[in-house]
N, C-alpha and C positions, 0 to 999 in steps of 0.2 A: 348556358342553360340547355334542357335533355331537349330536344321536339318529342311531343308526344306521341306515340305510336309507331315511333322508327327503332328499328332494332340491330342490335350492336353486331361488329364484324366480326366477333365471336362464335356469336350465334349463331349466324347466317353460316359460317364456313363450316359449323357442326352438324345442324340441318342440312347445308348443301354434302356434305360429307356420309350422311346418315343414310339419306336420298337414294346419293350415288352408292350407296356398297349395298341395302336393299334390293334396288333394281339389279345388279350386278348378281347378286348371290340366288333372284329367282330365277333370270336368265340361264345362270352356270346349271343351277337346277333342274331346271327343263331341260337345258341342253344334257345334259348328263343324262338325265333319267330317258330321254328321247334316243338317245344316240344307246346307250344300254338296253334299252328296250326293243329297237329295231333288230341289233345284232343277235340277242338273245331270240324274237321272233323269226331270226333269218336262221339260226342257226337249228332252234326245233320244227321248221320247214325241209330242211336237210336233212334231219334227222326221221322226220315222216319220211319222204321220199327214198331213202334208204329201205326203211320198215316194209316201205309198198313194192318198192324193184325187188327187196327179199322173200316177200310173200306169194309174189308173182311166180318167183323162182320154183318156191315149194306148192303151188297147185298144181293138180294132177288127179285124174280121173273126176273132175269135176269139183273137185271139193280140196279144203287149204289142207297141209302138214300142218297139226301146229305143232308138236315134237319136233320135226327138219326147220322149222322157221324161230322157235324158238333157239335150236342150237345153233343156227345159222345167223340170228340177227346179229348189227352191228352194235346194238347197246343195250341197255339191262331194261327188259321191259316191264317191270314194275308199274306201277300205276297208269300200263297203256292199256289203251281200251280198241278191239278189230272187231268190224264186224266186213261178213264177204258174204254178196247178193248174187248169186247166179240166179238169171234169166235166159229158161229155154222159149224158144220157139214150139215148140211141140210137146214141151211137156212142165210140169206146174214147176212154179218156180221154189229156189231154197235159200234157206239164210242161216252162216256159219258165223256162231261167236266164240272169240278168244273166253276163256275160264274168268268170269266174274264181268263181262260184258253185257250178258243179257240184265241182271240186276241191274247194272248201270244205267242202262236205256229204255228200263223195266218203272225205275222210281220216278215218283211223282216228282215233275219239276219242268221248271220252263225256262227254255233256252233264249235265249237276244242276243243277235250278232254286235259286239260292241266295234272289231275292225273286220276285217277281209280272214278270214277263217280262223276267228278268234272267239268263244263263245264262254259267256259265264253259266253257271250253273248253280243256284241256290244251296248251300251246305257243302255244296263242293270244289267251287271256285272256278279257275277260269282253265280252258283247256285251248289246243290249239288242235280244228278238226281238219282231216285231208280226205280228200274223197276223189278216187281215181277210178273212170267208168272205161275200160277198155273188150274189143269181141277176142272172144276164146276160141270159136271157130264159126262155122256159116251160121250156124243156128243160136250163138250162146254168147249173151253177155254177161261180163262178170267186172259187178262193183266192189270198190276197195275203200273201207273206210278205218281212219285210224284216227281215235284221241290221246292228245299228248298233255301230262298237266305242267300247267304254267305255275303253278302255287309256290313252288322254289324259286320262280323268277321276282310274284309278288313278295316272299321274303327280303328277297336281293335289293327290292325296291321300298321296303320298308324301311332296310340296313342305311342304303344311301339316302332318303330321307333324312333319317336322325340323324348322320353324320354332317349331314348337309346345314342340318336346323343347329345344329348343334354349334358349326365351326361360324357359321354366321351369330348366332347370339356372342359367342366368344372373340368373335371380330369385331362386331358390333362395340358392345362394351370396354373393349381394349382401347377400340378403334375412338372411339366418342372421347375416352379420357385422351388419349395420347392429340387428338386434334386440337382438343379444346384445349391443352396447355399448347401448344404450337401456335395454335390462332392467337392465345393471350399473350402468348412471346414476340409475335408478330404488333399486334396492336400494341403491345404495351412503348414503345417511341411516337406513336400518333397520340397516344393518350397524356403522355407527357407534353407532346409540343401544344396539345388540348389545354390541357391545366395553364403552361406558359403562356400561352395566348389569352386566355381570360386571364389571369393575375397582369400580365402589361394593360390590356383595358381597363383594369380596376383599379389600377393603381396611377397614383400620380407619379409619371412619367418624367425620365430626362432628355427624353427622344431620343437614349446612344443603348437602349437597352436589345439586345437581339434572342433568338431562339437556339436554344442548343443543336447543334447536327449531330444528325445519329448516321453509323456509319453501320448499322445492322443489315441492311439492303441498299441495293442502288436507287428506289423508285422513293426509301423514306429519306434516304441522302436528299436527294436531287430536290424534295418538296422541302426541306427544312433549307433550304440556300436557296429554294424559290420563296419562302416565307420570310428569310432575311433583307433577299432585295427587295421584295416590298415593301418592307417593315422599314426599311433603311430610304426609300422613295418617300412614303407616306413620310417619316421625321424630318426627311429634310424639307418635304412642302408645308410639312407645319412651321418650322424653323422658318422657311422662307416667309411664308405666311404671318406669323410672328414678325420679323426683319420691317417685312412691308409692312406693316400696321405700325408698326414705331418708325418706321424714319419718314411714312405720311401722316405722323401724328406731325413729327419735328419741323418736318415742312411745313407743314402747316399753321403750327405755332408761331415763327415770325410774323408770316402777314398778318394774324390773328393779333397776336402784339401789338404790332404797327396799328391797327386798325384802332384797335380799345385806345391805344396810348394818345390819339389824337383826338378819339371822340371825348373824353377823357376833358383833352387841355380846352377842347371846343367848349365843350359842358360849362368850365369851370372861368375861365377867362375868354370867351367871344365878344363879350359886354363890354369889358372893359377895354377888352387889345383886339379890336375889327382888324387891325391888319395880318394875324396870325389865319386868319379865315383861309384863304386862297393857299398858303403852303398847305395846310393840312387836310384840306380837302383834296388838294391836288394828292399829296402821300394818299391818303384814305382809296381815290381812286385806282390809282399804282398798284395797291397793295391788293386792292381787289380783284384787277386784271389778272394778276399773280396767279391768284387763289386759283381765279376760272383757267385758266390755261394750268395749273398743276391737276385740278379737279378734270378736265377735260382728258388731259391726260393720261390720267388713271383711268379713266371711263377706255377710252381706245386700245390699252392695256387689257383690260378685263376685255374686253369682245372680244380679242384676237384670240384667245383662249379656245375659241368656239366658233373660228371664222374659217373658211375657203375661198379663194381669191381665182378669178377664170385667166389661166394663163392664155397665153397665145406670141406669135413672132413679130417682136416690134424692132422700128429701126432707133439702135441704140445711138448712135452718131447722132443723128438727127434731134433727139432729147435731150442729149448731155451741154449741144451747144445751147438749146433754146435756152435751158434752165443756167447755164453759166453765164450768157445776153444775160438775163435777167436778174441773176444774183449781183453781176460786176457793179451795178449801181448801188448796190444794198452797202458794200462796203469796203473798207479802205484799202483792202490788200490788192495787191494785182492778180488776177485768175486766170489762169494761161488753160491752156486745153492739147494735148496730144496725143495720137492715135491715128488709124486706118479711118477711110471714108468709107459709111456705109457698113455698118458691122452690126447684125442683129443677132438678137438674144431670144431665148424661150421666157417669158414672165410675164408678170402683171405690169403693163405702163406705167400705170397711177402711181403704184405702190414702189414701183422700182425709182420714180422721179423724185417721192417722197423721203423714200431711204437718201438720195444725193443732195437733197436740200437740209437736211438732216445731219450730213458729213461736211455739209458746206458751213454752216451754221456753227457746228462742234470746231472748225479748222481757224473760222475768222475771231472767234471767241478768246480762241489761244494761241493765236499766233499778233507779233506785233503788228503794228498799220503799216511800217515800211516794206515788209517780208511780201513774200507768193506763195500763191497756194496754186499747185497744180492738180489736174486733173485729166487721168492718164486711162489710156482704153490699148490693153494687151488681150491676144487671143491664141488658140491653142488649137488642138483638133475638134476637142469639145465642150470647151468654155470660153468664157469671155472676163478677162477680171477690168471692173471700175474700181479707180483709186482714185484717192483723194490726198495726197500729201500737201504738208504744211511745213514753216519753218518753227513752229514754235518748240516750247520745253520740253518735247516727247512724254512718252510713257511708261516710266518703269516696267521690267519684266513682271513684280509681283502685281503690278497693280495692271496690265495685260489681259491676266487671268478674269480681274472684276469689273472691268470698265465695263463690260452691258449688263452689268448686276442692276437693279432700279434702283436708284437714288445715289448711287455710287459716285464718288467723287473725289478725284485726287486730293490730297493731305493741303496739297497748296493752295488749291480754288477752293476750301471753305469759305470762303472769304464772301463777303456780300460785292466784293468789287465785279468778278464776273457773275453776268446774270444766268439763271438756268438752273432746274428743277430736278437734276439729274437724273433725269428719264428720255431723254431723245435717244440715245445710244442702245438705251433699254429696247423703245420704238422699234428702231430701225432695224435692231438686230430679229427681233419678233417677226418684221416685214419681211427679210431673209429667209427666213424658216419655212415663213408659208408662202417663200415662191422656190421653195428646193434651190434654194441658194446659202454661199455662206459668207459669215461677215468679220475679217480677219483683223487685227492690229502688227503691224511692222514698225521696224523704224526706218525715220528718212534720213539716212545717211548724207550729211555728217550731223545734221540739226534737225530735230520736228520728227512728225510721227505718220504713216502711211495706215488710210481705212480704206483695205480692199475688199470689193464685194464681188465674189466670184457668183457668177450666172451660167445657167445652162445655155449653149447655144441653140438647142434642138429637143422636140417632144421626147424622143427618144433618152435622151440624157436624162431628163429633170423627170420622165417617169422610172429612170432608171436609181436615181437620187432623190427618193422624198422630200428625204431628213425627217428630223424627229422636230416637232415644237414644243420646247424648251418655256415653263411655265416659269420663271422668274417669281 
């Protein structure tokens, strides 16, 4: 859907287009007409001062030649106008004009300096005056003034006006079409992946549908395979999302069963057969402990989502025996322990004891009562790996890949025989994540399967190693 009031990158690129060659073409304009007009004003400055050093030449006995200064001057003096002011000291003063000067300086009109001896003139336009006051001898000064007209310059600048206006309108208009197809050539793969992206939201979805890549520029490349890995994030969280909503429906479902099927036989026969009481209330209770420990479960799941754990240096030796002391009574297998003395880790205590009760729990599960399970502490320059190996059935390489998927559970422990909600693995693996640690499956050669949880030894490592948490 359009937002209202935003405007398209079309548009914007024609306007910013329009803009730019506008400013651009008054600039050039100025600058041409300034740079023309200077030289032009510099060159009929030379051209007075010529006029005046020649004039100079041809006065004599007081008064100018204008016959010797006419055939002497350096350029056709046509529309110049001289007038020469001798000032004596002792006797009255005179004023000589060139042939049609006096009229000139005769007609009604009024002068205004527009620059530095540049002067307009009403009906006659702009002229360029010089005015050089030099003594002639002890007693005599003699002024020199000469108007020069600019009016073939103002033509000059009429000329490049039009041209100016002119190739700008024709730029202009060339310019606005040729952009505006270039900008829709450009746009038109955004506006496609536009379209594609609303028809996948509106449409019912198979979550495998992706966005075409265009390969017209680098920047729509790169967005349209940024738009795919999204696209391809987001399906698979709904997928997993989906996953997880049906296999805690499934789970859930047994005890739920269990539950009805006893209230059920209670209902119908307590009356008659008092001794059926105690089995079924005993299942009933079972079946509900279940429930809260899958339901809890999932609860601590979903927080991790959104959790941050305060690491720090704890002594890893130290925890692995307390918690093996304390597991060896829980069950039948023998739990042996080996490693270095005193070997710490960068992580959360809690969370790292949790993850090994965890591995401890998943080991005794599946491995027989007569078997061992060890539990091994190796170290590196900058990690520390906790294992956990076992003798039991191991785990295939495909199923490797899914063992901390949530509810995930080998082909063979379907079974109601081993207990477990297939979420610990999920847990722990979670717990790894958010202590920049990682949580690996091997096998334990020759029998059973090895969960190693490599740990940072040092801040430095584990802020050097996040990791990413993995939203199962």
């Amino acid at each position: 859907m359009a937002a209202k009031g935003l405007q398209s990158n079309t548009r914007l690129i024609t306007r910013a287009y329009a803009t730019l060659l506008v400013t651009l073409m008054i600039v050039i304009s100025f600058a041409t007409i300034s740079v023309v007009g200077i030289h032009l004003v510099r060159s009929k400055q030379a051209t007075a001062d010529q006029l005046i050093s020649t004039l100079e030449n041809s006065f004599s006995d007081y008064k100018p030649d204008w016959d010797y200064w006419r055939d002497t001057a350096p350029v056709n003096v046509h529309n110049t106008f001289v007038r020469v002011k001798v000032v004596h000291d002792d006797k009255p003063n005179r004023r000589y004009y060139l042939r049609g000067t006096a009229d000139f300086l005769a007609d009604q009109w009024e002068s205004w300096p527009l620059l530095h001896n540049i002067q307009y003139r009403p009906d006659q336009g702009l002229f360029y005056h010089e005015s050089v006051r030099e003594r002639y001898n002890r007693k005599t000064w003699v002024t020199y003034e000469v108007w020069l007209s600019l009016n073939n310059m103002i033509e000059l600048f009429k000329l490049i006006l039009v041209i100016v206006i002119s190739t700008t309108l024709l730029g202009f208009v060339v310019g606005i079409w040729l952009i505006s197809l270039l900008a829709k050539r450009i746009n038109k793969p955004l506006e496609e992946l536009t379209a594609d992206s609303q028809q996948i939201a509106t449409s019912d979805t198979d979550y495998h549908q992706e966005l075409p890549v265009f390969n017209s520029s680098r920047e729509v490349h790169d967005l349209s395979l940024a738009f795919n890995h999204l696209l391809r994030s987001l399906n698979d969280r709904i997928r997993r999302d989906h996953q997880f909503v049906s296999d805690a429906s499934h789970e859930l479902r047994t005890p739920l069963a269990a539950i009805r099927g006893h209230s059920e036989l209670l209902r119908r026969h307590a009356k008659q057969h008092p001794e059926i009481i105690p089995d079924s209330v005993a299942m009933i209770a079972s079946e509900t402990l279940k429930m809260q420990h899958l339901i809890e479960s999932l609860l601590q799941l979903s927080r991790m989502d959104h959790t941050t754990f305060k690491l720090a240096d704890f002594d890893l030796t130290a925890m692995v025996h307390q918690v093996t002391a304390t597991f060896q009574k829980q069950m039948p297998q023998e739990l042996l322990t080996q490693g270095p003395a005193q070997v710490t880790a960068y992580a959360n205590n809690e969370r790292v004891e949790q993850i090994l009760v965890a591995l401890l729990e998943n080991a005794s599960k599946y491995s027989p009562e007569n078997s061992t399970i060890t539990v091994k502490i190796r170290t590196t320059t900058d990690w520390v790996d906790l294992s956990v190996c076992d003798q039991g059935r191991g785990v295939s390489d495909d199923d490797k890949e899914k063992i901390f998927d949530r509810f995930y559970r080998v082909d063979s422990s379907r079974s109601q025989k081993i207990a477990g909600s297939g979420l610990g693995l999920a847990i722990a693996h979670q717990l790894a994540t958010l202590n920049h640690a990682r949580l690996v499956v091997t096998d334990n050669l020759p029998q059973g399967s090895c969960f190693t949880l490599v740990l940072p030894r040092n801040q430095a490592v584990s802020a050097a190693n996040p990791g990413t948490l993995e939203k199962l």
